[in-house]
RODO-488042 format. One line per field, with one value per atom (N, C-alpha, C): x, y, z; atom name; residue number from 1; residue in one letter. Coordinates in nm, 3 decimals. Layout:
// residues N
u X / ... .
v Y / ... .
w Z / ... .
atom CA / ... .
n NUM / ... .
res a / ... .
END
This chain:
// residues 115
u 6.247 / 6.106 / 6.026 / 6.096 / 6.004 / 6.008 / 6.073 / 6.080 / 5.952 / 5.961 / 5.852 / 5.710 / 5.708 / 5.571 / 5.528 / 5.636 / 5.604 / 5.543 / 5.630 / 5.583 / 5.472 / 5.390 / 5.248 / 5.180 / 5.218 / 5.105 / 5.160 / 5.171 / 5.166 / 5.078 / 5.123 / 5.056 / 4.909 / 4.846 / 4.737 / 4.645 / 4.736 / 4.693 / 4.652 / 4.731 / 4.726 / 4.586 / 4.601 / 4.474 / 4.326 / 4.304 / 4.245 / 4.226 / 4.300 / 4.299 / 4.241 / 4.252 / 4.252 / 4.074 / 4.022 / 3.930 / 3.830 / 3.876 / 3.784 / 3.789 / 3.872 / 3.893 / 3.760 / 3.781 / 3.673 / 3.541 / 3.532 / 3.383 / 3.362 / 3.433 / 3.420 / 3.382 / 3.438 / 3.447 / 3.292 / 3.287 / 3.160 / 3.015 / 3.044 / 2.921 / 2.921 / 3.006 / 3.007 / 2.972 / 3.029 / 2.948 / 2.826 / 2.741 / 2.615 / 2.553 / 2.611 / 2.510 / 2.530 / 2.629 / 2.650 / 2.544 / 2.576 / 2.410 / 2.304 / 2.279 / 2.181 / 2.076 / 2.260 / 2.170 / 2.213 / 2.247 / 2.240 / 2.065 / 2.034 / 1.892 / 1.791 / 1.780 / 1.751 / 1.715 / 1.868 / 1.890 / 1.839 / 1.844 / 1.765 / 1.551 / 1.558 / 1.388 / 1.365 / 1.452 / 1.445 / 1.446 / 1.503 / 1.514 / 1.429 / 1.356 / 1.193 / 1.109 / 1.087 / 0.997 / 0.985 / 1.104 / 1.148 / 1.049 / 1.107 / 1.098 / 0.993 / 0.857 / 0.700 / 0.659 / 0.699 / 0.649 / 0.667 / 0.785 / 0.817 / 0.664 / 0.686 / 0.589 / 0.401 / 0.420 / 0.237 / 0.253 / 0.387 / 0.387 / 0.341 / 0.443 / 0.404 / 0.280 / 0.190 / 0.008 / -0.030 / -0.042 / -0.033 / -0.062 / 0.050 / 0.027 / -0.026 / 0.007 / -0.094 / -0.225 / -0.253 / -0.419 / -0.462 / -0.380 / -0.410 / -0.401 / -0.333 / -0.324 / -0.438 / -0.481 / -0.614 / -0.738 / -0.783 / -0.839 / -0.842 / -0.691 / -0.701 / -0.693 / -0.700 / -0.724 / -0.860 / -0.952 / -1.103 / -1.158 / -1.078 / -1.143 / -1.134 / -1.086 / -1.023 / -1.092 / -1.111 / -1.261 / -1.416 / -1.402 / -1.565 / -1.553 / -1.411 / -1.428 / -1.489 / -1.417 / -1.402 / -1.599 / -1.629 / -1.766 / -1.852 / -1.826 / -1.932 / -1.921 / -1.798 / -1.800 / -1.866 / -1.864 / -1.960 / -2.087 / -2.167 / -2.286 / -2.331 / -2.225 / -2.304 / -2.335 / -2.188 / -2.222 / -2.360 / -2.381 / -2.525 / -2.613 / -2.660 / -2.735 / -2.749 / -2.619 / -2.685 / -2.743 / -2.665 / -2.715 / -2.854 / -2.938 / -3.078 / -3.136 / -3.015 / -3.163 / -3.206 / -3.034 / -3.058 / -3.199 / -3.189 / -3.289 / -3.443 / -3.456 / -3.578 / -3.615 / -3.512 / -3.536 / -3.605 / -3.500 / -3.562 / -3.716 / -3.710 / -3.816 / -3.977 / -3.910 / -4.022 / -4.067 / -3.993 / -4.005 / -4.066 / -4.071 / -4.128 / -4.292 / -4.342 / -4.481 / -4.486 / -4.454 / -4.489 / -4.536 / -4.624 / -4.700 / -4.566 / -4.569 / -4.457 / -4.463 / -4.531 / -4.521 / -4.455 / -4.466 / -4.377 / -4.221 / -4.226 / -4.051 / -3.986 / -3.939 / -3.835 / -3.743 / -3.612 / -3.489 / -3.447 / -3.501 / -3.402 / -3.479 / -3.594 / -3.703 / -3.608 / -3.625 / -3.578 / -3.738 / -3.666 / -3.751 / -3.912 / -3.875 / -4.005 / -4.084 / -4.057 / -4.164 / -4.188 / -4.133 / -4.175 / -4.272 / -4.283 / -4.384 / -4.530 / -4.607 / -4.713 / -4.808 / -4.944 / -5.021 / -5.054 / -5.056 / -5.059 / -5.202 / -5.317 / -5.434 / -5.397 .
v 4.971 / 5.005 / 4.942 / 4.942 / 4.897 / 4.705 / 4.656 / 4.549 / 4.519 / 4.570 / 4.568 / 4.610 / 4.723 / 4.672 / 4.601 / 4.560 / 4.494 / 4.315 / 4.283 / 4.201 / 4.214 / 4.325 / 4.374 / 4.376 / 4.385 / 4.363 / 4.236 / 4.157 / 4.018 / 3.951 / 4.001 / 3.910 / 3.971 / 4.072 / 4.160 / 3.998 / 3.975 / 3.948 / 3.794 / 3.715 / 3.628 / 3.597 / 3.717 / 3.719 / 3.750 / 3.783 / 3.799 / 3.673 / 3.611 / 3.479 / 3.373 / 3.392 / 3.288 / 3.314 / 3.437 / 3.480 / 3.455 / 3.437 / 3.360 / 3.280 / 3.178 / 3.032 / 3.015 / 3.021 / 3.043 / 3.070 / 3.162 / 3.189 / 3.093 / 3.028 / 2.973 / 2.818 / 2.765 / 2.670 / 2.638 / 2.764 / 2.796 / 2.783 / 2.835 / 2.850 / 2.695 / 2.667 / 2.472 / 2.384 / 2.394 / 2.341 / 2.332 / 2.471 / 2.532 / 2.423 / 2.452 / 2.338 / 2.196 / 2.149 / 2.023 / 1.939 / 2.062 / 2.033 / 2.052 / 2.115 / 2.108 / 2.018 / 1.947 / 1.851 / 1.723 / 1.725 / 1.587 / 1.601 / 1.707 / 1.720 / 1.665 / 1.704 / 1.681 / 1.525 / 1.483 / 1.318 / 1.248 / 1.302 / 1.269 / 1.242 / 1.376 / 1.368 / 1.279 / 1.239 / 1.196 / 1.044 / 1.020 / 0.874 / 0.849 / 0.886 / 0.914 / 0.880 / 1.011 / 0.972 / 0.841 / 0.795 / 0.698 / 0.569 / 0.569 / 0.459 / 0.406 / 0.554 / 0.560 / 0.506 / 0.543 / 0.524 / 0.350 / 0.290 / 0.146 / 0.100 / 0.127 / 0.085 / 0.111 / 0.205 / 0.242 / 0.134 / 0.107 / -0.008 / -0.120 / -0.151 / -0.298 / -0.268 / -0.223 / -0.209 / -0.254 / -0.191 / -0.147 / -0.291 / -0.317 / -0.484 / -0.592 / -0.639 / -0.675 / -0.658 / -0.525 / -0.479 / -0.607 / -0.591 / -0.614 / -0.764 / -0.799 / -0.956 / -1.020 / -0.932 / -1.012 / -0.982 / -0.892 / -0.873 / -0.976 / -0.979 / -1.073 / -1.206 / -1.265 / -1.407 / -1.417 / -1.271 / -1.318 / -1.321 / -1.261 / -1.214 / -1.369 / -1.457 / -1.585 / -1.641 / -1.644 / -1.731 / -1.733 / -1.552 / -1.565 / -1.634 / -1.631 / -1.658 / -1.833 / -1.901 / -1.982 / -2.047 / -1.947 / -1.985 / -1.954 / -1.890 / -1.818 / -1.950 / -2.015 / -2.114 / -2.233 / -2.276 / -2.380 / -2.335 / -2.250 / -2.196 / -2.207 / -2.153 / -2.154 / -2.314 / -2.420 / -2.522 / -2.586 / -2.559 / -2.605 / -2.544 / -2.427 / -2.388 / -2.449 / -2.492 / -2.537 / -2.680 / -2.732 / -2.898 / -2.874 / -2.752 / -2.766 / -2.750 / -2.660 / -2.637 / -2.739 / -2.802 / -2.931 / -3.090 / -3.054 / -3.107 / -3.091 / -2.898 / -2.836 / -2.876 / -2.925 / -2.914 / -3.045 / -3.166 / -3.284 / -3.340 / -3.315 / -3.286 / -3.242 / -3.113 / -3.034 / -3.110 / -3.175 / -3.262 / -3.331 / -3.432 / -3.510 / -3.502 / -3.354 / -3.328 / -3.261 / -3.269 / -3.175 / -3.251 / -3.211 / -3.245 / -3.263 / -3.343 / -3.405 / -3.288 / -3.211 / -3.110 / -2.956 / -2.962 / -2.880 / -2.894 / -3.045 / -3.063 / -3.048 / -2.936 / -2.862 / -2.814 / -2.873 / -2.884 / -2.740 / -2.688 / -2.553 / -2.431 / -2.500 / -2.342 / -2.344 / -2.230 / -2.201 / -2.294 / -2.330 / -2.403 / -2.291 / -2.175 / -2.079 / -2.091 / -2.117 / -2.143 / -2.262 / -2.385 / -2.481 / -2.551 / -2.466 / -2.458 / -2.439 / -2.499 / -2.539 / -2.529 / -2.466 / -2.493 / -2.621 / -2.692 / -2.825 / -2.802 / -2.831 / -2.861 / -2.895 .
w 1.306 / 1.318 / 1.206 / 1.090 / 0.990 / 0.999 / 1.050 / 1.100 / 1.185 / 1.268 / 1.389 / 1.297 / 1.237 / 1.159 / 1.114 / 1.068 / 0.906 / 1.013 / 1.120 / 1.226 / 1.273 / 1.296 / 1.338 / 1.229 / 1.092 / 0.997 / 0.967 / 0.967 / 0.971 / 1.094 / 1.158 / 1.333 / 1.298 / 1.269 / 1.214 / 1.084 / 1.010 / 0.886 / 0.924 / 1.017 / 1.060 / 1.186 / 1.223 / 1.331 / 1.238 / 1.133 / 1.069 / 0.987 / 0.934 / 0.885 / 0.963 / 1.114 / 1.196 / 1.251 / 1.276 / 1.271 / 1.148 / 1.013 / 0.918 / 0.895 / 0.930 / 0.953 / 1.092 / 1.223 / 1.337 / 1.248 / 1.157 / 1.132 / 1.019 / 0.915 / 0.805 / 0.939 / 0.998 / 1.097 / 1.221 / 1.222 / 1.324 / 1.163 / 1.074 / 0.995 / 0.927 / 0.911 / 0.848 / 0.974 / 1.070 / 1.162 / 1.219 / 1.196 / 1.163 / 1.084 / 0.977 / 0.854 / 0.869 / 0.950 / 0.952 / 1.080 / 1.173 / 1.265 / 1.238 / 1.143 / 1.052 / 1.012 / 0.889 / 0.801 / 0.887 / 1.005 / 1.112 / 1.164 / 1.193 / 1.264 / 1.136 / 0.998 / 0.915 / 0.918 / 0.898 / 0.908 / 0.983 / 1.095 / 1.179 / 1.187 / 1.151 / 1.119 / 1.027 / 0.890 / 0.813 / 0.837 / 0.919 / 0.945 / 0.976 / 1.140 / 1.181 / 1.100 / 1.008 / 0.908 / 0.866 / 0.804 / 0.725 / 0.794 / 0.904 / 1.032 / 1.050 / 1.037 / 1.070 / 0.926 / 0.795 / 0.701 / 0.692 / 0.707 / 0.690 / 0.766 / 0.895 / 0.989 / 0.943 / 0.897 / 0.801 / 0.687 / 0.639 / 0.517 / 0.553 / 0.675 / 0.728 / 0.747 / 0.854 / 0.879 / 0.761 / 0.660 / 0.476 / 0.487 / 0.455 / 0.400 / 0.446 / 0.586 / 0.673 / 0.654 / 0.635 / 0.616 / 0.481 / 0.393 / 0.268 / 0.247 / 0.325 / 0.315 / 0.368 / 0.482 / 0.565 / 0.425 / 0.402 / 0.263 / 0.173 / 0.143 / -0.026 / 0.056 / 0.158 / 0.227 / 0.230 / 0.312 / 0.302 / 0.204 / 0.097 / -0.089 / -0.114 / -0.112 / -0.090 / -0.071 / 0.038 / 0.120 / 0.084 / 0.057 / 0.028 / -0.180 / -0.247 / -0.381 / -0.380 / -0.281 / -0.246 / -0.209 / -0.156 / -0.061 / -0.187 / -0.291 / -0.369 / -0.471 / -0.496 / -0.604 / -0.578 / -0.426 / -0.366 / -0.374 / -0.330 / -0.357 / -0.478 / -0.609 / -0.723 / -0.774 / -0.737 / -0.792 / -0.691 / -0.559 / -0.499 / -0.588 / -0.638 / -0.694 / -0.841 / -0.913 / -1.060 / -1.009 / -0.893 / -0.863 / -0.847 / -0.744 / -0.735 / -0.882 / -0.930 / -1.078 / -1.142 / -1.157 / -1.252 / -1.145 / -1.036 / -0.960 / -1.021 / -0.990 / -1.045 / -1.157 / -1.326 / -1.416 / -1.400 / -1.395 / -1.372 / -1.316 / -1.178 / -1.139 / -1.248 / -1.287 / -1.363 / -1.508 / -1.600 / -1.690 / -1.663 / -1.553 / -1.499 / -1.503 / -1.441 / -1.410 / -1.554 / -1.641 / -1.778 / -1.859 / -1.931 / -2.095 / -2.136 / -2.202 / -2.292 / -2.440 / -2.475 / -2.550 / -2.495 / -2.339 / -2.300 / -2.242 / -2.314 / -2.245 / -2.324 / -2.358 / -2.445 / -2.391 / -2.412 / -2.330 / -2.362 / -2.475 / -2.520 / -2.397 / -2.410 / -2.296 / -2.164 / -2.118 / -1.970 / -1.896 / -1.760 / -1.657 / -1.694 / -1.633 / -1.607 / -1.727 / -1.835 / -1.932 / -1.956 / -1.911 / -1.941 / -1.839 / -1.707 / -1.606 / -1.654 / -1.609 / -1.633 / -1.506 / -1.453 / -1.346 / -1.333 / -1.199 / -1.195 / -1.107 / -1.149 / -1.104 / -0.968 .
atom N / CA / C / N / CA / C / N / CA / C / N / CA / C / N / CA / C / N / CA / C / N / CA / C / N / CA / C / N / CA / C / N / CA / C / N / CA / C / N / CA / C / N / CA / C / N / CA / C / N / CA / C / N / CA / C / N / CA / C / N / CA / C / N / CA / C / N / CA / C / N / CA / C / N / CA / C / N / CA / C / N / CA / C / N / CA / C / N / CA / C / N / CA / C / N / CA / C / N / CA / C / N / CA / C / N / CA / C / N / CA / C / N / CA / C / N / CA / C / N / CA / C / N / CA / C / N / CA / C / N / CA / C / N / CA / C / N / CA / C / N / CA / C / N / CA / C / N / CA / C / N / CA / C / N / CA / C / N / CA / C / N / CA / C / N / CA / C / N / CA / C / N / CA / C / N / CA / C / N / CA / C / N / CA / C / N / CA / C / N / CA / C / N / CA / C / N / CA / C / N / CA / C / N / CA / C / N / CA / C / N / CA / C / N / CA / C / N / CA / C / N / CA / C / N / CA / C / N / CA / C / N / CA / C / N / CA / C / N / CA / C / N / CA / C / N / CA / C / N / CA / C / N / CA / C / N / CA / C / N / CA / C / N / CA / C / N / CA / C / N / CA / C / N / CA / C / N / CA / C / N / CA / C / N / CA / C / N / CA / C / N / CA / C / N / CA / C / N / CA / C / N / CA / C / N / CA / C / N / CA / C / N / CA / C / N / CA / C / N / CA / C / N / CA / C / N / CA / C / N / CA / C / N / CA / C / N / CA / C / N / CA / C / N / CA / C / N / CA / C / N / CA / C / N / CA / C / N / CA / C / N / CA / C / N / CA / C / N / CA / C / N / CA / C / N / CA / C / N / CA / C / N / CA / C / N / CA / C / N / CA / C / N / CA / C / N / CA / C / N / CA / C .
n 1 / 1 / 1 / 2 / 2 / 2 / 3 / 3 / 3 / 4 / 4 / 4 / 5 / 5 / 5 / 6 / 6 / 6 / 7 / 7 / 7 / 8 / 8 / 8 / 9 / 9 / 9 / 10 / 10 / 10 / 11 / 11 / 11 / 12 / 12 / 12 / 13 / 13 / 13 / 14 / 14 / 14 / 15 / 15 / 15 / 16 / 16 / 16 / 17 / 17 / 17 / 18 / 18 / 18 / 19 / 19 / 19 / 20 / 20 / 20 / 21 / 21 / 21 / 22 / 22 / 22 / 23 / 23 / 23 / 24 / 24 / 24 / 25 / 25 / 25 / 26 / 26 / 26 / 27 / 27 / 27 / 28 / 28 / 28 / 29 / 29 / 29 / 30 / 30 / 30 / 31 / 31 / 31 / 32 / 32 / 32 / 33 / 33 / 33 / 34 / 34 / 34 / 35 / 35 / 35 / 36 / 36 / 36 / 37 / 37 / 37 / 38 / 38 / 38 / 39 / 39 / 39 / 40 / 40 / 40 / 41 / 41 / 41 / 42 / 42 / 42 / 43 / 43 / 43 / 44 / 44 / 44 / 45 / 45 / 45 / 46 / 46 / 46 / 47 / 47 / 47 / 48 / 48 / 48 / 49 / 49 / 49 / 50 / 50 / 50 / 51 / 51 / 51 / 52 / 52 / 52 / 53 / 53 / 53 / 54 / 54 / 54 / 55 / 55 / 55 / 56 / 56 / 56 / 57 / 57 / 57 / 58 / 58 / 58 / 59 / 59 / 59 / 60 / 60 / 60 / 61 / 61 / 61 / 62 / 62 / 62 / 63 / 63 / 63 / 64 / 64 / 64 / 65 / 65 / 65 / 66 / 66 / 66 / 67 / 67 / 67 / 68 / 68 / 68 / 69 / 69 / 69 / 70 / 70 / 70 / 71 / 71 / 71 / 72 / 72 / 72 / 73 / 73 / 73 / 74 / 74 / 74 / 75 / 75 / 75 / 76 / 76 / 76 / 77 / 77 / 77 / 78 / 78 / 78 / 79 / 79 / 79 / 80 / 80 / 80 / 81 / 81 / 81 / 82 / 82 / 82 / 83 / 83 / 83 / 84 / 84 / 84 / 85 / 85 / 85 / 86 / 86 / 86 / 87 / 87 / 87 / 88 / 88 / 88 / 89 / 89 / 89 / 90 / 90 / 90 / 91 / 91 / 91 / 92 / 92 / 92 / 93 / 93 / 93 / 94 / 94 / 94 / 95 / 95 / 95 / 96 / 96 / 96 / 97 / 97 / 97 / 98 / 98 / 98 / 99 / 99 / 99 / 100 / 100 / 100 / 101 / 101 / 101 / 102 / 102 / 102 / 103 / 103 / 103 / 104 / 104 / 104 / 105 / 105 / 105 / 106 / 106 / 106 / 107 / 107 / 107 / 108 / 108 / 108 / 109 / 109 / 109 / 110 / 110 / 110 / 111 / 111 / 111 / 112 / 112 / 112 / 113 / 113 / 113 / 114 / 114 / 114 / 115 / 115 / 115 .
res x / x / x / x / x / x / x / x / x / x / x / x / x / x / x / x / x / x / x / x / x / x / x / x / x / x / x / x / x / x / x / x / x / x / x / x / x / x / x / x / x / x / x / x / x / x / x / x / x / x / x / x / x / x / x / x / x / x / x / x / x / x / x / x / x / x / x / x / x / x / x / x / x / x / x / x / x / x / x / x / x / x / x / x / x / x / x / x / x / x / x / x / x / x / x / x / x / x / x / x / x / x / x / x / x / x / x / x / x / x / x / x / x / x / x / x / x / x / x / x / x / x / x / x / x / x / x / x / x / x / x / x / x / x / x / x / x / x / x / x / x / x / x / x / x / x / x / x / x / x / x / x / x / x / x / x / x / x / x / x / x / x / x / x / x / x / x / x / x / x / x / x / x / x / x / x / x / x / x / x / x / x / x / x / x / x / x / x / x / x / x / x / x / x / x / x / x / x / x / x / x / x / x / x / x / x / x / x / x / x / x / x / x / x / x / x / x / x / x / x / x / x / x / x / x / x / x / x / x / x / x / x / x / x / x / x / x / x / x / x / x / x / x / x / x / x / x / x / x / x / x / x / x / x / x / x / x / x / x / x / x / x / x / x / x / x / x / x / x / x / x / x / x / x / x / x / x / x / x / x / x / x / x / x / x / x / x / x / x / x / x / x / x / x / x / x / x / x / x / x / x / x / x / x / x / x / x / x / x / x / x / x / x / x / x / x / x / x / x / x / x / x / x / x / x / x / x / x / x / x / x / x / x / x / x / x / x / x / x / x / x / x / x / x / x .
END
């Protein structure tokens, strides 16, 4: 008889073992679907963010190309503009009292009403 128990608290201890193994098994698997769903969103995310990068940069390249263009357009403009001044200045010496051709004056004062 004590045989046979001692066999039933074993088969007992074992079914109990095997039962927190199942729940230790069922609750890790729990978290492992988990942090797969996780991984998952995470990648997503990941995926959308690359993709807002690329836009991102793209955006930014068309920018610093037209920043480019107009630096480009503004440096031609200014050199047309010193070419007219240096035109204006010339020019203006020309029609001036020889007491107002003073290279150091700005044009606007060395202007004179011309009858």
């Amino acid at each position: 008889a004590w045989k046979g128990e001692a066999a039933e608290a074993e088969a007992e201890v074992k079914e109990a073992e095997a039962r927190a193994t199942a729940a230790l098994v069922a609750s890790l698997t729990a978290q492992l679907d988990g942090a797969h769903e996780r991984s998952s969103r995470l990648q997503e995310e990941l995926t959308a963010c690359e993709a807002e990068l690329t836009e991102l940069h793209e955006g930014y390249a068309l920018v610093w190309d037209e920043l480019q263009q107009q630096r480009t357009a503004m440096a031609a403009a200014a050199a047309q503009c010193q070419a007219l001044q240096e035109q204006i200045d010339a020019s203006s010496a020309n029609r001036l009292p020889s007491h107002a051709r003073t290279p150091s004056a700005p044009v606007s004062a060395r202007l004179v009403a011309v009858p």
